[in-house]
N, CA, C and O atoms as CSV, one atom per row, in Angstrom:
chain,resi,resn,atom,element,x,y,z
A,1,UNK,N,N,55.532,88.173,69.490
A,1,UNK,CA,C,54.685,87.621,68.456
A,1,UNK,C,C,54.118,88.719,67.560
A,1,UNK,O,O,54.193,88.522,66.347
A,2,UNK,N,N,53.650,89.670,67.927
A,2,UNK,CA,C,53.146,90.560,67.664
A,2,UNK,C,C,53.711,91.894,66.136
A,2,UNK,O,O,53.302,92.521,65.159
A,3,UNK,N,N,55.308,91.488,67.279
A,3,UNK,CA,C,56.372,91.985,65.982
A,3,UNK,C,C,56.573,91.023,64.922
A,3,UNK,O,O,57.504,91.356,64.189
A,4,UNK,N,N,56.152,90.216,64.679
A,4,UNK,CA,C,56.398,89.215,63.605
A,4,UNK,C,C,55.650,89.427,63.004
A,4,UNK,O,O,56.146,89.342,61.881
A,5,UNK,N,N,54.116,89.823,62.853
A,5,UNK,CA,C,53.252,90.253,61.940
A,5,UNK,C,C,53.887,91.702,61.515
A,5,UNK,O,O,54.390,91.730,60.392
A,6,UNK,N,N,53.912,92.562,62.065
A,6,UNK,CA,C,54.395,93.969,61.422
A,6,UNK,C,C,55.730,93.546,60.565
A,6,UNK,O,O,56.019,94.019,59.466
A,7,UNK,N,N,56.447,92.611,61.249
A,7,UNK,CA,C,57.684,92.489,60.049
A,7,UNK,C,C,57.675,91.477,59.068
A,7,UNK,O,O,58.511,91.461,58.165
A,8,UNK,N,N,56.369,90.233,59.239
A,8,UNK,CA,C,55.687,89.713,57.800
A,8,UNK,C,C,55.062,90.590,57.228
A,8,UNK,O,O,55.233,90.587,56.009
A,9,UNK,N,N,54.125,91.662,57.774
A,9,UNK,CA,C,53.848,92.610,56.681
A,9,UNK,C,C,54.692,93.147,55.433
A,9,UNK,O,O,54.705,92.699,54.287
A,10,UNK,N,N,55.369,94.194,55.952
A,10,UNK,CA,C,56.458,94.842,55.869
A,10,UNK,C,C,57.334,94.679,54.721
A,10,UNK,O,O,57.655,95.433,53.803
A,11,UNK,N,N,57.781,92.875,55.189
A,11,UNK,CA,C,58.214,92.503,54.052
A,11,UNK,C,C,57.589,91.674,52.907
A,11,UNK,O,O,58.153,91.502,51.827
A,12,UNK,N,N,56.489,91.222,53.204
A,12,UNK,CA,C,55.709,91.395,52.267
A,12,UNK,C,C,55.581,91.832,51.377
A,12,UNK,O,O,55.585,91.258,50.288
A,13,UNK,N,N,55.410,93.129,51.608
A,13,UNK,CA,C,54.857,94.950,50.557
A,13,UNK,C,C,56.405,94.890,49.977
A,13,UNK,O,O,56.603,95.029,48.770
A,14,UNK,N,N,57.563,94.659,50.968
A,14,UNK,CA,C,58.883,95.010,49.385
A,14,UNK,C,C,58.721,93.814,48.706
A,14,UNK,O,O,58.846,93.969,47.491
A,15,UNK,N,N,58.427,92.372,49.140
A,15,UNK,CA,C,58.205,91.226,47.917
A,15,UNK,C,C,57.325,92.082,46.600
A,15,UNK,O,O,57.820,92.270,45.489
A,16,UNK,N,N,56.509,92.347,46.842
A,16,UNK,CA,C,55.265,92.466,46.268
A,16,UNK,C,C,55.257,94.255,45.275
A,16,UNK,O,O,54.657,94.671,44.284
A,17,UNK,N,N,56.169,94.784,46.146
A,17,UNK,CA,C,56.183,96.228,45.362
A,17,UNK,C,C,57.779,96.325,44.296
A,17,UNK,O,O,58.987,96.284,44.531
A,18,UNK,N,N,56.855,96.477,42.996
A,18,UNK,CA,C,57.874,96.090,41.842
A,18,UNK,C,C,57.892,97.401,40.996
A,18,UNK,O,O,58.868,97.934,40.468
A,19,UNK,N,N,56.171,97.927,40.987
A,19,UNK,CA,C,56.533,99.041,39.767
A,19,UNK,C,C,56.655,99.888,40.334
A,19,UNK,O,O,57.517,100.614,39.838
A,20,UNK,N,N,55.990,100.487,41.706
A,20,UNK,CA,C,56.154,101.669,42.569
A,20,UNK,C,C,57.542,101.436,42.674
A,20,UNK,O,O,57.217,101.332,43.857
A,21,UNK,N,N,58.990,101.213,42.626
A,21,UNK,CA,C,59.818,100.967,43.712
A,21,UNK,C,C,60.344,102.394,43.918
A,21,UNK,O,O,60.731,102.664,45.054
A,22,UNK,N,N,60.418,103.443,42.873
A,22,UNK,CA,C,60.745,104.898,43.105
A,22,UNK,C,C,60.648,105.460,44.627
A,22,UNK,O,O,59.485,105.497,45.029
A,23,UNK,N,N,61.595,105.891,45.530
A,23,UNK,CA,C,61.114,106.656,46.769
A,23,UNK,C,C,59.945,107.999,45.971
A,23,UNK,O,O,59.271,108.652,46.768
A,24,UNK,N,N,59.783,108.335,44.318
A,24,UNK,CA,C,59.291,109.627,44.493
A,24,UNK,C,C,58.019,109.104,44.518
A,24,UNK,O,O,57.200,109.695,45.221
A,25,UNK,N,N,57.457,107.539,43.541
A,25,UNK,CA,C,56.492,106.477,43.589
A,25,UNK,C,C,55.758,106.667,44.701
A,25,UNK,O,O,54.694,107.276,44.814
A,26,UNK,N,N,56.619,105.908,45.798
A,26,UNK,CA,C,56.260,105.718,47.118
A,26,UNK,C,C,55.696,106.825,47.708
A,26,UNK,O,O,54.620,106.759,48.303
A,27,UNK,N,N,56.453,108.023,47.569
A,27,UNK,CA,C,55.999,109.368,48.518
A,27,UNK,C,C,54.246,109.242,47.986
A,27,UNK,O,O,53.204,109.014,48.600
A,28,UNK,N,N,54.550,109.497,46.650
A,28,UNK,CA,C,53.118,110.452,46.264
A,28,UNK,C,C,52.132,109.004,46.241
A,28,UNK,O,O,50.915,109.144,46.363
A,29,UNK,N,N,52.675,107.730,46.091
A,29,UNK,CA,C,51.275,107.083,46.235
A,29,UNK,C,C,51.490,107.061,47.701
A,29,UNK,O,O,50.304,107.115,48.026
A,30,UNK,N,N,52.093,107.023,48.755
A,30,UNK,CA,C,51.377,106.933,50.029
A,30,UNK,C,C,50.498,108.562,50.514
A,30,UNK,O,O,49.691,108.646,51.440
A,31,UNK,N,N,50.883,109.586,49.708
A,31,UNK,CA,C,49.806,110.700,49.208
A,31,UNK,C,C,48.452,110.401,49.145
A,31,UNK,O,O,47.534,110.609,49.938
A,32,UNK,N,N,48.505,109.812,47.929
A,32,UNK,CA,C,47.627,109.317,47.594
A,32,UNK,C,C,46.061,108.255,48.097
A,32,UNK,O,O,44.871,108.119,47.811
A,33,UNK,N,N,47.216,107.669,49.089
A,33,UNK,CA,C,46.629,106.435,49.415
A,33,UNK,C,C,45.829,107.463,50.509
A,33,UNK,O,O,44.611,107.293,50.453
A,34,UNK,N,N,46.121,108.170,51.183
A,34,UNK,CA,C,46.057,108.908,52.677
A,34,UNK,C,C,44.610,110.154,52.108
A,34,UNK,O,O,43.818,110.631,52.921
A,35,UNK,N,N,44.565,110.512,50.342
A,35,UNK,CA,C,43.703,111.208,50.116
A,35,UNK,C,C,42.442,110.439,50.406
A,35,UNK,O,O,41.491,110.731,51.131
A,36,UNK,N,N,42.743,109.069,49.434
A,36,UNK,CA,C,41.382,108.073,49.425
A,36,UNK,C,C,40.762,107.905,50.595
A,36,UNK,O,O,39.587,108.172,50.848
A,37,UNK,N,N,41.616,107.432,51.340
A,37,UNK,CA,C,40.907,107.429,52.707
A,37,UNK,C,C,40.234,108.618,53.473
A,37,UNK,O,O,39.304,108.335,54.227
A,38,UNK,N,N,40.633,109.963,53.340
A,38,UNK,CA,C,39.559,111.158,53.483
A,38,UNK,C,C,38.582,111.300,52.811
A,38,UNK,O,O,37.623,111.754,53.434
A,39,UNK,N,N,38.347,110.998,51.284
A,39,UNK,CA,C,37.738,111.004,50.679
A,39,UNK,C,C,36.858,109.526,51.414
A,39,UNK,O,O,36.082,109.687,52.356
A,40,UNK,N,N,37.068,108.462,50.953
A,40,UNK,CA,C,36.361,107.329,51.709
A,40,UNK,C,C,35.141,107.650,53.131
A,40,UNK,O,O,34.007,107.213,53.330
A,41,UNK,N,N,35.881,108.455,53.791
A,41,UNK,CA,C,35.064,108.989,54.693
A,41,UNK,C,C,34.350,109.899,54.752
A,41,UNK,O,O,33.476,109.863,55.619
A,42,UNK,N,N,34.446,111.176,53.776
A,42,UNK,CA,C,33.631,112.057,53.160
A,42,UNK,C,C,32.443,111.095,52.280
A,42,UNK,O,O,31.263,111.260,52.590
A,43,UNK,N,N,32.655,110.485,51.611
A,43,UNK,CA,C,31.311,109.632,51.482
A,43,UNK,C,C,31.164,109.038,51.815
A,43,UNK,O,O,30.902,108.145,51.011
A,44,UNK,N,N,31.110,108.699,52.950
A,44,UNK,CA,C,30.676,108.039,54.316
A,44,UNK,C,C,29.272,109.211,54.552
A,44,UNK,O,O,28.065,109.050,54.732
A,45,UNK,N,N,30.044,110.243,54.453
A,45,UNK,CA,C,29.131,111.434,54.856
A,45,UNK,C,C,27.798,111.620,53.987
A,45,UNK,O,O,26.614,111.336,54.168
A,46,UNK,N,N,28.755,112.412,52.650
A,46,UNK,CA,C,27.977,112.942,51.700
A,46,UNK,C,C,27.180,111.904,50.773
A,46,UNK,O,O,26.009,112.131,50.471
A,47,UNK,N,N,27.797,110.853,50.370
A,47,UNK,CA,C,27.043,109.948,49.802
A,47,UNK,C,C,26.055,108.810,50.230
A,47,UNK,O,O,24.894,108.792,49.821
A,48,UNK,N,N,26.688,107.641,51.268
A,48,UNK,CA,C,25.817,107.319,51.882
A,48,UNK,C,C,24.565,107.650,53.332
A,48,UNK,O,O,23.510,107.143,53.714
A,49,UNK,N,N,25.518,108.856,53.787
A,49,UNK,CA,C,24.926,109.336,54.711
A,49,UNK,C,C,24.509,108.588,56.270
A,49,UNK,O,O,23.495,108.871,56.907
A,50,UNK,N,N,25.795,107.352,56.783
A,50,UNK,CA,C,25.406,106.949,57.745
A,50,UNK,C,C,26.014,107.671,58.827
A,50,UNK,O,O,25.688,107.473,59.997
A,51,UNK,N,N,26.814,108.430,58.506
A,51,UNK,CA,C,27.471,109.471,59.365
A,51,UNK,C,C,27.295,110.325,59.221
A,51,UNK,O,O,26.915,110.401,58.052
A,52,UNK,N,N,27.290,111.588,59.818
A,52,UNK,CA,C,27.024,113.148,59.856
A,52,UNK,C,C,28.391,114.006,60.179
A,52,UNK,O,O,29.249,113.249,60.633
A,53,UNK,N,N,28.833,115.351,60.078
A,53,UNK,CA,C,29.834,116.194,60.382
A,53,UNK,C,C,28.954,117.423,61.315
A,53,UNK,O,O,28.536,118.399,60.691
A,54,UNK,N,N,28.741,117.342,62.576
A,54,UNK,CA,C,28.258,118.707,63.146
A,54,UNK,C,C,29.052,119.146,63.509
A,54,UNK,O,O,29.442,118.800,64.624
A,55,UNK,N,N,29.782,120.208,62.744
A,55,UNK,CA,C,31.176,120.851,63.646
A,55,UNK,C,C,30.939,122.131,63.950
A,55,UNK,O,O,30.218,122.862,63.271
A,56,UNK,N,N,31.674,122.551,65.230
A,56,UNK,CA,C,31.022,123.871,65.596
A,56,UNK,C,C,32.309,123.781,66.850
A,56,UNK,O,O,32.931,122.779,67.205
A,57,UNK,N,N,32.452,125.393,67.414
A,57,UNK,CA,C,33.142,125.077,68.409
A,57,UNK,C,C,33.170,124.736,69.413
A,57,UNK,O,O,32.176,124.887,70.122
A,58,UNK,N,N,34.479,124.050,69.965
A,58,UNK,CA,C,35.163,123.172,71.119
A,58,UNK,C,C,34.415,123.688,72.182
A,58,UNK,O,O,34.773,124.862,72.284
A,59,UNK,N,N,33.469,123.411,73.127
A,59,UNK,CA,C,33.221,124.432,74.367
A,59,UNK,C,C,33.691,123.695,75.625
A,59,UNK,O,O,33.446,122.508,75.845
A,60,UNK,N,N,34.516,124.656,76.577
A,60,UNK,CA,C,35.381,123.314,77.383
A,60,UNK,C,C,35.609,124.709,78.351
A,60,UNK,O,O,35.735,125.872,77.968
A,61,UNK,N,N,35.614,124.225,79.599
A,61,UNK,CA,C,36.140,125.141,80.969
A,61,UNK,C,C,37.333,125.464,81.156
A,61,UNK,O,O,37.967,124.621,81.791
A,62,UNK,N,N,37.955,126.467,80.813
A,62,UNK,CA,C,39.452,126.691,81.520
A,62,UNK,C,C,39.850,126.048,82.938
A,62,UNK,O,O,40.956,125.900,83.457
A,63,UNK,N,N,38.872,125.799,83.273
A,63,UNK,CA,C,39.081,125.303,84.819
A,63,UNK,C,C,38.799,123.346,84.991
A,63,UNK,O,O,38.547,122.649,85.974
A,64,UNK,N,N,39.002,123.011,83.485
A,64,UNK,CA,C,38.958,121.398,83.448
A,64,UNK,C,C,40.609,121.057,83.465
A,64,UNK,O,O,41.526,121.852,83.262
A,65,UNK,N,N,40.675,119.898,83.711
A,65,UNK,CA,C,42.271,119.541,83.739
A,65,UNK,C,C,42.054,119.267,82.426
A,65,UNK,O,O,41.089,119.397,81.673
A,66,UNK,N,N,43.753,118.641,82.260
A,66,UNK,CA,C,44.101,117.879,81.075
A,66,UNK,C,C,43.113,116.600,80.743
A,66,UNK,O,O,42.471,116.317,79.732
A,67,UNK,N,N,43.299,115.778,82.349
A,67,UNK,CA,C,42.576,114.482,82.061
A,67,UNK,C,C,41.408,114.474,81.713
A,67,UNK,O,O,41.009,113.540,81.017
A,68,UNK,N,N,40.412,115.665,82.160
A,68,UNK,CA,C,39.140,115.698,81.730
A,68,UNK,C,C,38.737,116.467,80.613
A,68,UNK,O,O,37.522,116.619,80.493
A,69,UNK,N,N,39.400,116.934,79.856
A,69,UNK,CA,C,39.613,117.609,79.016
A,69,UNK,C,C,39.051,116.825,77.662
A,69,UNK,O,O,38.604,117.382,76.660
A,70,UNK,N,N,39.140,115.864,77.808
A,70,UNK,CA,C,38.660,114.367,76.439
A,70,UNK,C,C,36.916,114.696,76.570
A,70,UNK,O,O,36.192,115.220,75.724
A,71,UNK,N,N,36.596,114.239,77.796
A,71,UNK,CA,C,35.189,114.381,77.843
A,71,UNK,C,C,34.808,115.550,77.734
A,71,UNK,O,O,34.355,114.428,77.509
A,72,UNK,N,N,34.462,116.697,77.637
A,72,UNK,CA,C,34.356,117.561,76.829
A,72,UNK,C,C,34.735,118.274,75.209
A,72,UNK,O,O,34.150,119.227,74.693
A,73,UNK,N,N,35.510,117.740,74.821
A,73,UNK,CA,C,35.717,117.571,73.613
A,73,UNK,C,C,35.102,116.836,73.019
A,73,UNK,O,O,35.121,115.632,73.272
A,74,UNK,N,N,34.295,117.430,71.940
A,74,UNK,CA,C,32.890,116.370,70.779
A,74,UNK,C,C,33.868,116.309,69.383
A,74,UNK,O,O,34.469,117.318,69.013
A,75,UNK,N,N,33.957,115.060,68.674
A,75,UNK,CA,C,34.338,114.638,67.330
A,75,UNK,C,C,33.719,115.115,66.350
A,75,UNK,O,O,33.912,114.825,65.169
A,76,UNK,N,N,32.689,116.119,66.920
A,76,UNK,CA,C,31.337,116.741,65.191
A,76,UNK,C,C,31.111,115.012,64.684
A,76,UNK,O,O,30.733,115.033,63.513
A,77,UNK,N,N,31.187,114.038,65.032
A,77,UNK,CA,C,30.810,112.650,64.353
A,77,UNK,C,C,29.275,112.597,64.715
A,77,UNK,O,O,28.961,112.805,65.887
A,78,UNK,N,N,28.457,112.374,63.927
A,78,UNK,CA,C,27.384,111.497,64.470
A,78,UNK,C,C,26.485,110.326,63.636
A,78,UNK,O,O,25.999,110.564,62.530
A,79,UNK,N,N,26.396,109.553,64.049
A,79,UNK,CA,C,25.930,107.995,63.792
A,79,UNK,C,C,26.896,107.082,63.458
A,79,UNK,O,O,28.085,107.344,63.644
A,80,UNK,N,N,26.596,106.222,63.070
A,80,UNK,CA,C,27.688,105.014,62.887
A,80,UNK,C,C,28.352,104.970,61.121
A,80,UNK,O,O,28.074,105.817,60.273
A,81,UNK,N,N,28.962,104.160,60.972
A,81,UNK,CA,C,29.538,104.208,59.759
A,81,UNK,C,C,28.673,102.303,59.470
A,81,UNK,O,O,28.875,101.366,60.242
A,82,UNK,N,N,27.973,102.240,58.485
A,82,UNK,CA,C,27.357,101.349,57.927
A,82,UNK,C,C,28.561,100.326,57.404
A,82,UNK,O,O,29.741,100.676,57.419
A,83,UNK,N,N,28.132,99.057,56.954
A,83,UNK,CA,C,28.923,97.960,56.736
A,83,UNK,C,C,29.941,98.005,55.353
A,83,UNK,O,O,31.026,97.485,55.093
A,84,UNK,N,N,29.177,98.742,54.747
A,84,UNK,CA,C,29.770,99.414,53.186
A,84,UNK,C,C,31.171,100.397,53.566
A,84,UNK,O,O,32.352,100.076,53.429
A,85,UNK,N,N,30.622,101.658,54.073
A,85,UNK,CA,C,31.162,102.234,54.097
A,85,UNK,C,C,32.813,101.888,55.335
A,85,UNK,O,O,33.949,102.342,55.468
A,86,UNK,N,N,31.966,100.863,55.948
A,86,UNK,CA,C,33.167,100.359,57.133
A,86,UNK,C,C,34.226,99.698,56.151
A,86,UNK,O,O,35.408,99.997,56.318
A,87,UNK,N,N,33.852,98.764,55.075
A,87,UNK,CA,C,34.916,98.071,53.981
A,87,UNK,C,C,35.649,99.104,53.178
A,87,UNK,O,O,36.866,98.929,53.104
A,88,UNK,N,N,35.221,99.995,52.652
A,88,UNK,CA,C,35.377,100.787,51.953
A,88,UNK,C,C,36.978,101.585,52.763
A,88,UNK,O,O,38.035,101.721,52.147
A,89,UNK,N,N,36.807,101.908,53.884
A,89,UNK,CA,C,37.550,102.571,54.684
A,89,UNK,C,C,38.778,101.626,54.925
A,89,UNK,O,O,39.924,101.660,54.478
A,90,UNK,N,N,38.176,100.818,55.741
A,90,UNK,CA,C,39.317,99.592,56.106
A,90,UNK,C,C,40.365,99.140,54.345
A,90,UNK,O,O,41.545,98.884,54.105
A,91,UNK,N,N,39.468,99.222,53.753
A,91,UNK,CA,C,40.370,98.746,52.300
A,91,UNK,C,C,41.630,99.891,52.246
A,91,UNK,O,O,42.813,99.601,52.070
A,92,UNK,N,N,41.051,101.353,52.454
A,92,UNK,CA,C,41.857,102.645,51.884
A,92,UNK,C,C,43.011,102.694,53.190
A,92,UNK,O,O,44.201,102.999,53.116
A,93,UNK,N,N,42.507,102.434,53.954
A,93,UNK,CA,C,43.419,102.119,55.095
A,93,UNK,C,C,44.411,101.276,55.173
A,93,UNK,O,O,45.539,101.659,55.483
A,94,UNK,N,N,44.127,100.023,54.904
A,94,UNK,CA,C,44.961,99.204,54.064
A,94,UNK,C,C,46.076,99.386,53.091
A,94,UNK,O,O,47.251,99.029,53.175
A,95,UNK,N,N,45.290,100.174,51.924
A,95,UNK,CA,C,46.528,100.983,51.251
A,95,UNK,C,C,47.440,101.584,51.423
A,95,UNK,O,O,48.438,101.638,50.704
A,96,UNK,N,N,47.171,102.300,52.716
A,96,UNK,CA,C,47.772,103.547,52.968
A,96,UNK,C,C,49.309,103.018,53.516
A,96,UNK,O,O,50.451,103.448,53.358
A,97,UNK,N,N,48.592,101.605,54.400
A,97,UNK,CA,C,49.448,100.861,55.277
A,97,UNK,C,C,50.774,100.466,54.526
A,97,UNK,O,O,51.957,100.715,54.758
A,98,UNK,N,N,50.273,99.912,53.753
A,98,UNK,CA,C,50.910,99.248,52.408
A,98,UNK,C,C,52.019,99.940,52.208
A,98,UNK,O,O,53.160,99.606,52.528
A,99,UNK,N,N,51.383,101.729,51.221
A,99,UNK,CA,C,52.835,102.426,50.957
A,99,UNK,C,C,53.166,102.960,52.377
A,99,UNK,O,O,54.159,103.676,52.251
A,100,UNK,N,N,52.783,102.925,53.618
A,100,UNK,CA,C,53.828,103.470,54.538
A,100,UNK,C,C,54.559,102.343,54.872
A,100,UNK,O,O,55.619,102.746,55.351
A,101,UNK,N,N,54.526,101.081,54.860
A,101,UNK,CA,C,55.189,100.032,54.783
A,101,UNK,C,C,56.712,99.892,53.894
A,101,UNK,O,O,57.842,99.537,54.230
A,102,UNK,N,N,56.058,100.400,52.501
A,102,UNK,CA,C,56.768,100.252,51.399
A,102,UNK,C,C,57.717,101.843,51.692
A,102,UNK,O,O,58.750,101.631,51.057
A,103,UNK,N,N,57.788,102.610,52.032
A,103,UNK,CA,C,58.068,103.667,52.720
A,103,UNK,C,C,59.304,103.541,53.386
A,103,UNK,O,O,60.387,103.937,52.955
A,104,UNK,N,N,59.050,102.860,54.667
A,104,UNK,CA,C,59.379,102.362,55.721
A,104,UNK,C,C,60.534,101.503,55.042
A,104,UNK,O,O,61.702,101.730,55.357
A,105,UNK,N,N,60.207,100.490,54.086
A,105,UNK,CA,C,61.284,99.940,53.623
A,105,UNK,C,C,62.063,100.354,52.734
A,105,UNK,O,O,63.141,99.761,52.702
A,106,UNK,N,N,61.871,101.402,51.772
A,106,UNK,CA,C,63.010,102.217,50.768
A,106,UNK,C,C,64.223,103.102,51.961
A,106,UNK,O,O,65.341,103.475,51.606
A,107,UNK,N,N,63.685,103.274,53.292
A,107,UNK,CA,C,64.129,104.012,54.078
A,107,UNK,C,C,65.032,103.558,55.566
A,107,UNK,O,O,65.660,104.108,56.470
A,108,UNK,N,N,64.627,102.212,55.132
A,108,UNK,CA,C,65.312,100.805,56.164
A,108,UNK,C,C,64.784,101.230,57.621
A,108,UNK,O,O,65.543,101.337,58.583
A,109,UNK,N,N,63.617,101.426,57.670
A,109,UNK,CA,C,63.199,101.698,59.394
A,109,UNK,C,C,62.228,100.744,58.979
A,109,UNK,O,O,61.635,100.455,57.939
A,110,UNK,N,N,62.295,100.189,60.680
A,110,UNK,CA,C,61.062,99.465,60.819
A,110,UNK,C,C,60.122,99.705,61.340
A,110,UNK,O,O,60.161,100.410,62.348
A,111,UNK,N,N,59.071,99.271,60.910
A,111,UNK,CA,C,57.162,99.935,60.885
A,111,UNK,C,C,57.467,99.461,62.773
A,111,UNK,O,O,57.756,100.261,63.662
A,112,UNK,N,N,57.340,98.427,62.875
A,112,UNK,CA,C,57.459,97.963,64.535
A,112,UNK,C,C,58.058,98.830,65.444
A,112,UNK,O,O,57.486,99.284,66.436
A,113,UNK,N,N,59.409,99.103,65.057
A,113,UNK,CA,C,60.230,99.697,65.825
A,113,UNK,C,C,59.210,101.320,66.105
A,113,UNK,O,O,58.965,101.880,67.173
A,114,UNK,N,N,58.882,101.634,64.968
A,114,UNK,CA,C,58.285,103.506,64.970
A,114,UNK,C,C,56.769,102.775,66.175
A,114,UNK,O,O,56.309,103.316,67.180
A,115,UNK,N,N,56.433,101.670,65.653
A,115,UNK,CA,C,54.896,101.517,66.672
A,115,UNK,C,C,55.417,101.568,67.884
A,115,UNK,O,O,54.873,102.273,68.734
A,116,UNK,N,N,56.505,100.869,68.164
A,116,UNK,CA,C,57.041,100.800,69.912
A,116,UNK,C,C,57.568,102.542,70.142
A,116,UNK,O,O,56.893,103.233,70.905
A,117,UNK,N,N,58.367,102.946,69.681
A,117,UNK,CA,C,58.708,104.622,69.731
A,117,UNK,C,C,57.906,105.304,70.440
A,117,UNK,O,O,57.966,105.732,71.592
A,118,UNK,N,N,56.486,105.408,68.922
A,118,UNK,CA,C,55.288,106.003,69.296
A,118,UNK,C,C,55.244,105.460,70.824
A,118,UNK,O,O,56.070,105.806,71.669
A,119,UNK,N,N,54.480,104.818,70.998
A,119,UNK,CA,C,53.540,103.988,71.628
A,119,UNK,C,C,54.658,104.456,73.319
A,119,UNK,O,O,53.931,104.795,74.253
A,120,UNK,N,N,56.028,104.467,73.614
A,120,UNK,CA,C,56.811,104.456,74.265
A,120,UNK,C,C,56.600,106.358,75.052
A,120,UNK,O,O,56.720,106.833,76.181
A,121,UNK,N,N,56.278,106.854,73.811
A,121,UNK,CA,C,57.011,108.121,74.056
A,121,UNK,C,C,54.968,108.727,74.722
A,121,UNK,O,O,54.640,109.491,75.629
A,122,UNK,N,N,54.205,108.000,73.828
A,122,UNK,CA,C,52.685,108.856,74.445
A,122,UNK,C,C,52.405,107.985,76.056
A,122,UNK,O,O,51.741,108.526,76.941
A,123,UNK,N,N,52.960,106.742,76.212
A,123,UNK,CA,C,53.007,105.802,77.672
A,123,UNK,C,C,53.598,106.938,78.801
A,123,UNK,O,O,53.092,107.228,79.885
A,124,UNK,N,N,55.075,107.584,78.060
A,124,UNK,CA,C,55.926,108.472,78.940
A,124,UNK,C,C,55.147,109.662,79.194
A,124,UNK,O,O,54.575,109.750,80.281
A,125,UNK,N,N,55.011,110.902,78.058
A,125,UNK,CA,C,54.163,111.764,78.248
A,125,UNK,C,C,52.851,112.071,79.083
A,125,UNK,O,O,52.486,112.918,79.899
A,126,UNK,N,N,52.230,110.737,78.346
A,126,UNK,CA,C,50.999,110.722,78.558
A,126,UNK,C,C,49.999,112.191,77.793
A,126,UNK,O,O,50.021,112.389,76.578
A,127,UNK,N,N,49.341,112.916,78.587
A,127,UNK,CA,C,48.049,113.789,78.181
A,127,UNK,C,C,48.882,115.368,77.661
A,127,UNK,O,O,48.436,116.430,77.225
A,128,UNK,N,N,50.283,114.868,77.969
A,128,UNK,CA,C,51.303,116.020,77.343
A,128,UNK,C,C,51.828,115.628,75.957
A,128,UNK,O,O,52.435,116.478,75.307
A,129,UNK,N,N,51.669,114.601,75.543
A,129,UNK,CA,C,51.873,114.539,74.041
A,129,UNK,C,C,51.116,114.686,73.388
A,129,UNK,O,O,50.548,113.686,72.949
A,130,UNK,N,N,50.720,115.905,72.996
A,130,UNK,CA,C,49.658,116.790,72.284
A,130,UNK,C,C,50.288,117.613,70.890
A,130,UNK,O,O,50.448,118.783,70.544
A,131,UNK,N,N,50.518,116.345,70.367
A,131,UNK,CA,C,51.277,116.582,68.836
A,131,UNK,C,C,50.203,116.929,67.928
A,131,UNK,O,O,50.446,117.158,66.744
């Protein structure tokens, strides 16, 4: 079931994508799309200010495993991301989806197939797929 939404998406975005259809289109607006969304979250930061950046370095025991290795590691994130800034994100995210969709289809792979891949190969690895 699940794959049926990623491949109504999917094809969707080629119904729907007429003036981008260029692969050079596609590259630089899914560029593009991938800036907004950093940016989106930088004023998250700088403008509305419901989130913070404390970054500083990693401090972690040589003598932690892999598995525990997460809990010691801090995101520099702090507070929540407000209701604005949560739309704001999810929209640019959206976009992004869109041209990697539209991507995905100038290039005949399917978005599903790369989610199962992924998803296959970090299940196998596990705390060793540290891409």
């Amino acid at each position: 079931m699940k794959d049926l939404l990623y491949n109504d998406f999917q094809d969707s975005v080629d119904e729907l994508l007429m003036r981008h259809r260029s692969i050079l289109d596609v590259l630089t607006k899914f560029q593009e799309s991938q800036t907004r969304v950093n940016r989106a979250v930088v004023k998250a930061v700088t403008a509305c200010g419901c989130i913070e950046i404390n970054s500083k370095k990693q401090n972690y025991s040589n003598e932690v495993s892999l598995q525990e290795l997460k809990d010691f590691m801090d995101t520099h994130l702090k507070g929540n991301i407000c209701s604005n800034c949560r739309d704001v994100i999810e929209k640019e995210l959206g976009n992004n989806l869109f041209y990697m969709a539209a991507l995905c289809n100038l290039v005949d792979v399917s978005m599903y197939d790369v989610l199962l891949k992924e998803y296959e190969k970090i299940k196998t690895l596990g705390v060793f797929n540290m891409t």
